[in-house]
Every structure is written in structure tokens, then in C-alpha cells.
C-alpha positions, 0 to 999 in steps of 0.5 A: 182061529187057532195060529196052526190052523191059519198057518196050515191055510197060509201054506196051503193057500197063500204059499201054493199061490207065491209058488205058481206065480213064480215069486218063490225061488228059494228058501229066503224067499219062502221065509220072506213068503211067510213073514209077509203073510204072518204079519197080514193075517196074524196081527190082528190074533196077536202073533209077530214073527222072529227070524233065526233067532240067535239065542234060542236056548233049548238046545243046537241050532238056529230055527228059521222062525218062531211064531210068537203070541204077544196079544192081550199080556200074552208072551207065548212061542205059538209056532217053531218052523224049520223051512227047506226049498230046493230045485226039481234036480235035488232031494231035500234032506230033511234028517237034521231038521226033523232032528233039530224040532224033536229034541227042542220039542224034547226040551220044552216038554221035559223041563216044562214052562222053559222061558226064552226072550226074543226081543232086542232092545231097540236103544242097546240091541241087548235082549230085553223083556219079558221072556216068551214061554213055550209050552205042550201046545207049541207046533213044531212045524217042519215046512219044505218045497220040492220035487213030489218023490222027495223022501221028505214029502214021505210021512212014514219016513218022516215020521220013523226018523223023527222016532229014531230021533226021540230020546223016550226016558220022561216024555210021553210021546203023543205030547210032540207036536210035530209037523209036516207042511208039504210043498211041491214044485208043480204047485200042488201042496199036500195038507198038512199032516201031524209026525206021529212018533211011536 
């Protein structure tokens, strides 16, 4: 199995199910949410979860989870997600994480194989390691809760902000491997869809 393809299930399934039983409160939650669901399911694929990793060095910002693949000498960035979750009364603003995942994406597909380690020395808690490698195929998922009007469930808005964001001098844009993982608050989630960017 793909890791997008057990991540879109997870969130679909898994994630939907969190939300109606009431386990889902906020974001730290949802990120626990995952976490847990990651690790149950993904390990068996080879893949461990990073949360906001500090040293993430493809440019502003901390992203709230990196998916890796470490199975069989693997050292591969599966999945970088970015998590919002708010109250029915709020909108999600959503621009500045949109903007954070275009220009890591920009990043990676600009100067190719850039390498980044992960993993803390448990003795010196200094990273240690071999560096993970991302790479064309790494998803770059932007995954929110919130109420079903919300600008941030709107793909064509989405998608036109995550263009504005591009920087198209040396990068073909169907290489962006962007996402949209809606969640709504009544516990219905829509299916996951690509950002396309023109």
C-alpha cells in the first residue's frame, strides 16, 4: 500500500470516526489522533512519525508532522503535513500553511535529493544518523476540521492561493504534490483531493 493511500483512509475513516465519538478537540488532539493511527497501521509499511520537527531546513517554519519511510535501509520523507482544527464559530485560515508546503515543495523539487536528519541521539539528544531524503514523490498534505463553509474546504480557492504562492522560474508545476484532506465538524469528510496549481 501506498503511505498516501493509508493516510487518505486513515483520515477518512479513522479520523472521521475520532470526530463523532468526541475524542477530537483540538488541534493536538487530531495530531495525537494520527500519531496514534500512524503508528498502528504504518509500521508494519516501515514508516515512523516526527512531530514539529525543529531543524527542518527547507526553508520558514515548523511542520506539525513528517511522515518518514525507514523500512528495509529506507531513509525516505513519505508525507509532510500541516494540521488546523477549529470551533464551528471560526474560520480556518489556511494561506500561511498553504504558503509554508508550496515553497518546502518548491524547495525539494528545485535543488532535488535535498537531505534532512530527523533523528535525536537518545545518549547526546544531538541529531544523529543518516539524513532522510525527500524527494518528487513526497506528499505535501494540508489536513483541516472545521466548519463546511469555511474557505479552506473550497478547492478552487485553495488551489488559486497555493498558484499565487509559486515561484515558477525552474520547476514544472505538475511535479507539487500538494493536498487538501477536508474534515468537517458534523463528521462528515470529504475525500481527499490534489491542489493543482497552474
Amino acid at each position: 500500500m501506498q503511505t498516501i493511500d493509508l493516510l487518505k483512509r486513515i483520515w477518512t475513516v479513522d479520523i472521521a470516526k475520532d470526530l463523532q465519538s468526541g475524542t477530537l478537540i483540538n488541534e493536538r488532539t487530531l495530531q495525537a489522533a494520527i500519531y496514534h493511527h500512524l503508528r498502528n497501521q504504518g509500521s508494519s509499511l516501515g514508516l515512523s512519525v516526527r512531530l514539529e520537527v525543529q531543524n527542518f531546513n527547507l526553508g520558514l517554519g515548523i511542520p506539525d508532522m513528517v511522515i518518514v519511510n525507514t523500512g528495509e535501509g529506507m531513509r525516505m520523507v513519505e508525507a509532510v503535513i500541516e494540521l488546523k482544527m477549529l470551533p464551528k464559530d471560526k474560520g480556518i485560515v489556511y494561506e500561511d500553511d498553504i504558503k509554508k508546503l508550496v515553497g518546502w515543495t518548491q524547495a525539494v523539487n528545485i535543488d532535488s535529493c535535498i537531505d534532512d536528519k530527523f533523528d535525536v541521539d537518545p545518549k547526546t539528544l544531538y541529531w544523529a544518523g543518516d539524513p532522510y531524503q525527500f524527494t518528487s514523490k513526497t506528499n505535501w498534505i494540508f489536513a483541516a476540521i472545521g466548519a463546511a463553509g469555511c474557505g479552506a474546504f473550497d478547492l478552487d480557492c485553495v488551489s488559486c492561493h497555493a498558484t499565487s504562492c509559486i515561484n515558477k522560474e525552474g520547476i514544472g508545476l505538475n511535479e507539487l504534490n500538494l493536498w487538501l484532506f477536508p474534515g468537517f465538524l458534523d463528521g462528515c469528510f470529504g475525500p481527499p483531493e490534489r491542489i493543482v496549481v497552474e
